[in-house]
C-alpha positions as CSV (number, residue, x, y, z in Angstrom):
1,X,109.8,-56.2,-19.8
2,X,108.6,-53.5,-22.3
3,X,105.7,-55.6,-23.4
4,X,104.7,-55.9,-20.5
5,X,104.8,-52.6,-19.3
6,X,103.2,-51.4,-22.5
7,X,100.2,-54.0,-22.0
8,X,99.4,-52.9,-18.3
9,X,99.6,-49.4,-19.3
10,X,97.0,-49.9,-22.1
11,X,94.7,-51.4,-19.1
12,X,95.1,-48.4,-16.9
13,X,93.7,-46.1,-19.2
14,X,90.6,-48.0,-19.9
15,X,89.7,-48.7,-16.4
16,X,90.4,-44.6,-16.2
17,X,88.2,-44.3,-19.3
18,X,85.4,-46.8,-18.2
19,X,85.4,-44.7,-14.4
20,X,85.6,-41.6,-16.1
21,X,82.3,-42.4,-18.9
22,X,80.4,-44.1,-15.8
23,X,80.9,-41.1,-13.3
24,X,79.7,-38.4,-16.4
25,X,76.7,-40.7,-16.9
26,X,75.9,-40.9,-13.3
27,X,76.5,-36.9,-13.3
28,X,74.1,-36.9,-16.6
29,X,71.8,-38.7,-15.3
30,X,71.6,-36.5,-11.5
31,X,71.3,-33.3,-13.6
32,X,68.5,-34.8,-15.6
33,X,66.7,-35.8,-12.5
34,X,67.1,-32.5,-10.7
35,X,65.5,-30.7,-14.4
36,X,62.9,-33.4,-13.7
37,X,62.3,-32.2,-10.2
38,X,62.2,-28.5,-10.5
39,X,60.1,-28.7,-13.9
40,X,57.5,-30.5,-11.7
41,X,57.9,-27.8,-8.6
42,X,57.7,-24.7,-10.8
43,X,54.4,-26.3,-12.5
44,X,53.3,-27.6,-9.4
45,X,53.6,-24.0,-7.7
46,X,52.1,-21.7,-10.9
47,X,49.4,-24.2,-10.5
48,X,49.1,-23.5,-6.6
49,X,49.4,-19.9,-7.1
50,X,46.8,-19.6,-10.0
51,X,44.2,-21.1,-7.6
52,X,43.7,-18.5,-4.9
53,X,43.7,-15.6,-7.3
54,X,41.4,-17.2,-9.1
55,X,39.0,-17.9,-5.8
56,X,40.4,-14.0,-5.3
57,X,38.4,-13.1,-8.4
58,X,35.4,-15.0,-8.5
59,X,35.2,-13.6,-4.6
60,X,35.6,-10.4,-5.7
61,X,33.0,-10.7,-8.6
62,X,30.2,-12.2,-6.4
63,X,30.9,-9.1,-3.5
64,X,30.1,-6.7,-6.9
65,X,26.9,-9.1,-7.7
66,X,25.8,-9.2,-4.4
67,X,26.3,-5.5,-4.1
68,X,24.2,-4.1,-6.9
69,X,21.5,-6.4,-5.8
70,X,21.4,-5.3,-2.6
71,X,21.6,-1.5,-4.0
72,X,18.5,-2.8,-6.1
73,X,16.9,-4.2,-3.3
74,X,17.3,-1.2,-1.6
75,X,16.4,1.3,-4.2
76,X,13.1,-1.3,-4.8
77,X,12.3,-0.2,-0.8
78,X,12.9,3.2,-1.4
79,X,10.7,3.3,-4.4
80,X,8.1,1.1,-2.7
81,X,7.9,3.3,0.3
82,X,8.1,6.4,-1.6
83,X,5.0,4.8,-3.9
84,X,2.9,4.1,-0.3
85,X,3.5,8.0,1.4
86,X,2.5,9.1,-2.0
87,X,-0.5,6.7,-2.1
88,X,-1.1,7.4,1.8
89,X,-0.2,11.7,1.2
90,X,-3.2,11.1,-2.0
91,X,-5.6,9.2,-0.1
92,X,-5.5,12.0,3.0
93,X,-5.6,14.6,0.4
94,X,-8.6,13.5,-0.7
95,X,-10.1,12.7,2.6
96,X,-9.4,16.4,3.4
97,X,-11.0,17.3,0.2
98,X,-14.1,15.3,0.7
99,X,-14.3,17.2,4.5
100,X,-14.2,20.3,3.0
101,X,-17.0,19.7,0.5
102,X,-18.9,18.6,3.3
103,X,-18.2,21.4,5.5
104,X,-18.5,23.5,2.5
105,X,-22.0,21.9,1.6
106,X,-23.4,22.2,5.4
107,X,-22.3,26.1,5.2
108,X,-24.2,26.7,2.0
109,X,-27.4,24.9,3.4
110,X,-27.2,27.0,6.1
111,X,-26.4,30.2,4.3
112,X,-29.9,29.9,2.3
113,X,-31.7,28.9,5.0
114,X,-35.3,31.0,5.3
115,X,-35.9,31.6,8.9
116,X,-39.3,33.2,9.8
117,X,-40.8,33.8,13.7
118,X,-44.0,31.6,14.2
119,X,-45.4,29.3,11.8
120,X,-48.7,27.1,10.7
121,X,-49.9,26.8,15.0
122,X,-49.2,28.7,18.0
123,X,-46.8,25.7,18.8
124,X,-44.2,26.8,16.4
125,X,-41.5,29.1,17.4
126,X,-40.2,29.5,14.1
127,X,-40.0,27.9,10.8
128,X,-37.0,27.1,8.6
129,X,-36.9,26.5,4.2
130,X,-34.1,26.3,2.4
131,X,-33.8,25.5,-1.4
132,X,-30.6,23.9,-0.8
133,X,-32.0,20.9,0.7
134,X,-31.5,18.3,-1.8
135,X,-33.2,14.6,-1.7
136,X,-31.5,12.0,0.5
137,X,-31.5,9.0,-2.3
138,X,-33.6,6.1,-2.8
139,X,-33.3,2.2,-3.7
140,X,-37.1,2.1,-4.6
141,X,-37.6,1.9,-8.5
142,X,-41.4,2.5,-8.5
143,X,-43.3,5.0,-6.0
144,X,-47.2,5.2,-6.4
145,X,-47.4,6.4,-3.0
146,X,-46.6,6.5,0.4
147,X,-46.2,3.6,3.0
148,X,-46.4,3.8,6.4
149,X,-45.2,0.6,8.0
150,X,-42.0,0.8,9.6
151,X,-40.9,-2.4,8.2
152,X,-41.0,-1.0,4.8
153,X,-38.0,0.5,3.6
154,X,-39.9,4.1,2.3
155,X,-40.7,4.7,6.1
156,X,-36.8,4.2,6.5
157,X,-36.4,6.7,3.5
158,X,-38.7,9.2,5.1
159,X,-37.0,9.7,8.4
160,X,-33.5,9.7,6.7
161,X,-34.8,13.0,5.0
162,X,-36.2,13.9,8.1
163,X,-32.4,13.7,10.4
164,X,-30.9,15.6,7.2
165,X,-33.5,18.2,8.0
166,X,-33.4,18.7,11.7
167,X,-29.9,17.0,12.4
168,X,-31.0,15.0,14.7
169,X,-29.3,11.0,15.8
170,X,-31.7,8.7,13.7
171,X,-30.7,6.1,16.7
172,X,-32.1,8.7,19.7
173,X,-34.7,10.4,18.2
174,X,-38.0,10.2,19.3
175,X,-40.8,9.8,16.4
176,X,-44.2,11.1,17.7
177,X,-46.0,10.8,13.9
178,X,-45.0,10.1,10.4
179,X,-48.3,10.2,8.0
180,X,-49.7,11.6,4.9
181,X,-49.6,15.5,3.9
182,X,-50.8,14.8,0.2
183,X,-50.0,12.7,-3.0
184,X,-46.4,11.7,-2.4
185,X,-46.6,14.6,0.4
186,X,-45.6,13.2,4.2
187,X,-45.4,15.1,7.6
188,X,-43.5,13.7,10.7
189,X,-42.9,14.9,14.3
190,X,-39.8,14.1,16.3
191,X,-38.0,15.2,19.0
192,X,-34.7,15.1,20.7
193,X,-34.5,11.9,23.5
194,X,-35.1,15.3,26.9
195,X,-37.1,17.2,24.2
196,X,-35.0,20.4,23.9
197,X,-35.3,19.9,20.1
198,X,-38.5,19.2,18.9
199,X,-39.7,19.6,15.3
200,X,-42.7,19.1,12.8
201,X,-40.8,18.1,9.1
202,X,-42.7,18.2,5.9
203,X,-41.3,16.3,3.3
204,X,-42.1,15.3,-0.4
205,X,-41.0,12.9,-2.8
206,X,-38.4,13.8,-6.3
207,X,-39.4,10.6,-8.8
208,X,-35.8,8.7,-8.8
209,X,-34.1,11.0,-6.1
210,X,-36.5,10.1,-3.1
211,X,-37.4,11.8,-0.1
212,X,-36.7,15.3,0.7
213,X,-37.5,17.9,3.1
214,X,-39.3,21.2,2.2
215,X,-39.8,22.8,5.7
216,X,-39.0,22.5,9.0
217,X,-41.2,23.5,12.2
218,X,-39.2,24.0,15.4
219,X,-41.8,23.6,18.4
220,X,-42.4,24.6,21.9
221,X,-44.6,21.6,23.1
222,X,-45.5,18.1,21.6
């Protein structure tokens, strides 16, 4: 009876022993699987989260880039349209200043002019000189004399000194003679297109410099 008692207690405890190891593996084994499983969330997650503050940063980077280009951009305008007014302010400027040389030109012509009642016929109300009259220019290299032939381009010449003289539109005016007064000396009549300005214009030419007027006839009749 002991022995047997003895021998079926012995096979208890094993069993017990053999339940015991297998439920501590199974244990073992579930906490090792649930290390496995959260190791791979947390990495899974810092990965996740790294992500969108990285697209945070390159966003934020490319905003900055794009902004100080379109701050150059603009300050390229600014400088560009600040360069133009200053070209357009320059170019008036010196539009302005080319006026007032002319104006101030046409004023000291007219301040020398000589002005004396009558002149070479009774047809002459008064005659006009003035040393400031200058010549009017010339594209003719050689001059041995004057030509009369309106094709020509020193009959073109001659009545361009002649509208500096009287101010008269070369398109209107009326020419009534242009001939010779001397060596390289020519005299022309014109008049206004209702005759209310006629004149007789004596004109002589500066070698190099071309035509230009050395007195001015105003007449009463043609």
């Amino acid at each position: 009876m002991n022995n047997t008692d003895n021998g079926s207690s012995r096979y208890d405890k094993r069993s017990k022993r053999k339940k015991t190891n297998i439920i501590l593996n199974g244990l073992i084994g579930v906490v090792i699987l649930l290390i496995i499983v959260v190791g791979t969330i947390i990495f899974s997650g810092g990965k996740d989260e790294d992500q969108p503050a990285d697209s945070a940063a390159n966003e934020e980077v490319n905003n900055e880039e794009t902004s100080k280009e379109n701050s150059s951009d603009e300050k390229d305008d600014a400088t560009n349209e600040g360069s133009q007014e200053g070209n357009s302010e320059e170019e008036e400027n010196n539009d302005n200043e080319e006026n007032k040389d002319e104006e101030s030109n046409e004023e000291k012509v007219k301040e020398e002019e000589i002005v004396t009642e009558g002149g070479s016929s009774a047809d002459v109300n008064r005659t006009v000189e003035n040393p400031a009259w200058q010549p009017v220019g010339t594209v003719q290299d050689d001059h041995p004399t004057a030509v009369y032939d309106q094709s020509h381009v020193d009959w073109d010449e001659m009545l361009r000194a002649i509208t500096y003289a009287t101010g008269l539109d070369r398109s209107a005016m009326t020419v009534y003679f242009l001939g010779n007064d001397g060596v390289n000396r020519s005299v022309g009549t014109v008049a206004s297109p209702n005759k209310d300005e006629m004149y007789r214009v004596y004109i002589e030419w500066v070698d190099g410099k071309g035509w230009k007027p050395t007195k001015v006839e105003e007449l009463n009749s043609i």
